[in-house]
Steps between C-alpha positions, in 0.01 A plus 500: 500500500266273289544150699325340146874536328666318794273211613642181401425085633773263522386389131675818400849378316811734656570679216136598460533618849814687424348668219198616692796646789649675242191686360306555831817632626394545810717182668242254647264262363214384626456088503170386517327178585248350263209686674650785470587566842866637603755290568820715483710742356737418281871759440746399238734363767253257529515454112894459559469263721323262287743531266780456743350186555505387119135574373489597159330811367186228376462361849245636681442672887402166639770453689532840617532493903122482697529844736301725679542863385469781668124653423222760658166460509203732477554771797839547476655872544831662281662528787450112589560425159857699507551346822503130402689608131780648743464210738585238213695708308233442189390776269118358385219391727222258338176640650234186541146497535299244709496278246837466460514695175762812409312804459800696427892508626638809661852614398726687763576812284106541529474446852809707589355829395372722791255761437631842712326770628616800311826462305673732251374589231795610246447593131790658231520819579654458825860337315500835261518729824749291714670421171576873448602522867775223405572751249557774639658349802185654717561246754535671825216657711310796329499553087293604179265218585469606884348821363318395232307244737416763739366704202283246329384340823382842668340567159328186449376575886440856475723637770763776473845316656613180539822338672600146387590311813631147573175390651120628576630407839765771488264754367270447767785542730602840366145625488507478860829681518426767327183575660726491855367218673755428750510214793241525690276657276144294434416406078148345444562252217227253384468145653443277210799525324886358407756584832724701255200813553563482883857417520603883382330616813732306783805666221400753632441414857146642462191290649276337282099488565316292260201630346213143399375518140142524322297259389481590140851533370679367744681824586526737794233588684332862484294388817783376670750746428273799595461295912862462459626892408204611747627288765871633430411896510269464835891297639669773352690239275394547085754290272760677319375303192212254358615256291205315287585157332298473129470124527542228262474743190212700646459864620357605824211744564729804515244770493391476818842375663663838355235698659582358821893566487445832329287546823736425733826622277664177519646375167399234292732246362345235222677177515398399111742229469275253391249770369715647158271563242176523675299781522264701751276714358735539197804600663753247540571271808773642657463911399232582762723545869776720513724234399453146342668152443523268312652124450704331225550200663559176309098410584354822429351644194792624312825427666889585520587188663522756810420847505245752632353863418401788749291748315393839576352825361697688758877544306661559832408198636658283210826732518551395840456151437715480247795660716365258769529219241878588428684511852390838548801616293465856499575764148907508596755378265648269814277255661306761775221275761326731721201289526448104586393384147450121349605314151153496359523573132427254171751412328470564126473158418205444663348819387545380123287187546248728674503730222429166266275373741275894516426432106259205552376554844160551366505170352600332842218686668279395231652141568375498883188686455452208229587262785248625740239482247543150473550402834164658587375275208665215598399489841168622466273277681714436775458616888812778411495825443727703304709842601212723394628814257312814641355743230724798589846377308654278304673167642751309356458192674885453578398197684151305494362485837182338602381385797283178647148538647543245774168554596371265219806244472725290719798596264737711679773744281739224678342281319513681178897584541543098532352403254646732226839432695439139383522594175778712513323807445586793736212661703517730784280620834421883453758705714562406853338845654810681657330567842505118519869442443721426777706767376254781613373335802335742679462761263212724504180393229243685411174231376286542257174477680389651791459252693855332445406307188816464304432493162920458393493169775210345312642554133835309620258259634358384205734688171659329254725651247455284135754511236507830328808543261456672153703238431255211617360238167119415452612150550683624824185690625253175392720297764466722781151555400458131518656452803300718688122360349617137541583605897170644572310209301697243684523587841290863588164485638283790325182666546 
């Protein structure tokens, strides 16, 4: 809003101050003293008023009631600022400075949009494959676009089989079924990560033991998952299963994780729900355990609205998930159960907008590798430290995650999440490690270092996930951005 098309002094006849309504459009004026300093706003009930009370349209604003309007001043936050619009039901906000003088008026509809996380990202081609689902009355579970996702996705990853599920949660789930983990069975499963990797496990009524992550991408352990499987052969007690968690768009260090399994023969599940598209050592996130899954939630890179993948280069394995998927209905032209099954298949709905959503993937990853870039940019200077991308794959950044070197500032990632909060922009702590949820209270974890040092514990500690949609506007990113240096210039002590 340019406040030099609405100021006005009570010199200013009504119908010139009509007139200037009418083109600013906006709905407020701005009166003025003769020093320029505020005064109040002025609406075109006010206008009415006047008139009400027999001014003419060459009277002035002189007799226009003395008020005090609602204003900020210098400091304020958007969430203040939204605060006292919804408090006195007023839709602008003159912003003073110490002088008394407007330096600009905020508007509600500018105030009242939040900046997300990571929201979806939808283009054209998703309407053309639900469209022809509409069409065809494919409405139902299972359908031409059921298969063709599980073609094009396993092809884009380069894996032999895929089974579209209902969630990566779900595929996670049946991974552990079909390798036969069964209650009372132990599953190592990496620490730092979403509950929906561990959850699977107590399905099962297996036991889960929590393997710490590495330094360096943030991923499980080698270190700490070789003290762990040593530890469980000398107790007679190996894990029916591994499952590693690719974090925040970003492989783990599978080489040497494999060899250990492969050592032991215990299986090796990748949980690549937030890693689709990235790469280790050119072969895609996902491909390298016997099975893999991945996530089409409404946050993640592509999405279905709901939906997940299990992958695997062993055909046998996706057959039985499939009948898993379906009840368990067995090849009979009644309905014959012989096994305990689940409802876990897409619909193929939701497959069509994945299909839609598989043609520009590389453009979203391109999006939030962009992102990164410019985060590091952004921040660069600052006692924070970016998720570092280790040479031995590609990472597709599905979230931006940094975190703060407290060692050199009195700014906390508390402090961080406030202050973006403020401004309506949606910022996270790095995953709540699940060895420290009251959940899993007692369950068995397997640290890092040697001596104890938790390296998951300290990343919750000080993480903090940024805003990371493909989605998310330069002028979007320059607020957070902004945010962020005016905090540590403000208030953090630095070295």
């Amino acid at each position: 809003m340019n406040i030099e098309n609405i100021r006005v002094q009570r010199t200013t006849t009504i119908l010139d101050a009509l007139s200037m309504l009418d083109k600013a459009g906006c709905g407020i004026l701005l009166l003025l003293r003769p020093d320029s300093t505020f005064e109040r706003t002025i609406t075109d009930g006010d206008i009415r008023r006047l008139l009400l009370e027999g001014k003419g349209m060459s009277d002035t604003l002189e007799s226009l009631r003395v008020i005090d309007s609602i204003v900020v001043e210098g400091g304020y936050t958007r969430e203040a600022a939204l605060g006292m619009m919804n408090q006195y039901k007023i839709n602008h906000l003159p912003v003073l400075d110490a002088n008394g003088l407007v330096e600009r008026v905020l508007e509600r509809s500018e105030l009242d949009e939040q900046i997300l996380m990571s929201t979806p990202h939808l283009g054209s081609w998703e309407r053309e494959f639900v469209e022809e689902a509409f069409r065809t009355n494919w409405i139902a579970p299972l359908g031409p676009n059921v298969d063709a996702f599980e073609r094009e996705l396993a092809d884009y990853v380069g894996t032999g089989h895929a089974a579209a599920l209902s969630s990566g949660t779900a595929a996670i789930h049946l991974a552990l079924h079909i390798l036969g983990v069964s209650p009372g069975d132990r599953v190592f499963c990496s620490s730092l990560t979403f509950v929906a990797s561990a959850n699977p496990i107590l399905y099962r009524g297996a036991i889960p033991v929590f393997i710490d992550s590495e330094p360096e991408s943030w991923n499980m352990s080698p270190q700490a998952l070789a003290r762990a499987l040593a530890a469980a052969k000398c107790n007679g007690a190996l894990p029916k299963a591994v499952i590693v968690v690719n974090l925040y768009g970003q492989s783990a260090d599978l080489d040497p994780l494999l060899a250990l399994c492969n050592r032991y023969g215990v299986p090796l599940v990748e949980d690549a729900a937030e890693s689709l598209g990235a790469t280790y050592k050119n072969k895609g996130s996902g491909t390298l355990g016997v099975m893999g899954v991945y996530s089409f939630n409404g946050n993640k890179i592509i999405t279905t609205s709901g939906g997940g993948m299990l992958v695997s280069d062993n055909e046998e394995y996706i057959r039985k998930a499939k009948y898993l998927a379906t009840q368990g209905r067995e090849p009979a032209p009644h309905y014959e159960h012989v096994e305990m099954a689940y409802n876990y298949r897409m619909s193929n709905v939701l497959a069509g907008i994945g299909r839609g959503q598989m043609k520009v993937i590389e453009e979203r990853i391109a999006s939030r590798q962009e992102l990164y870039r410019r985060y590091c940019e952004g921040l660069q200077g600052l006692p924070v430290r970016m998720m570092s991308e280790p040479s031995y794959g590609r990472c597709t950044h599905w979230l931006s995650a940094m975190t703060v070197d407290t060692a050199n500032t009195d700014i906390r990632p508390k402090d961080i999440l406030a202050a973006l909060s403020a401004e309506r922009i949606e910022a996270r702590p790095l995953w709540k490690p699940m060895h420290l949820q009251p959940l899993f209270a007692g369950a068995e974890y397997h640290p890092h270092g040697e001596d104890g040092a938790s390296v998951s514990d300290r990343l919750f500690e000080l993480g903090v996930c940024l805003p990371s949609g493909s989605n998310l506007t330069t002028p979007q990113l320059e607020r957070v951005l902004e945010v962020i240096r005016r905090l540590f210039s403000t208030s953090g002590r630095q070295a």
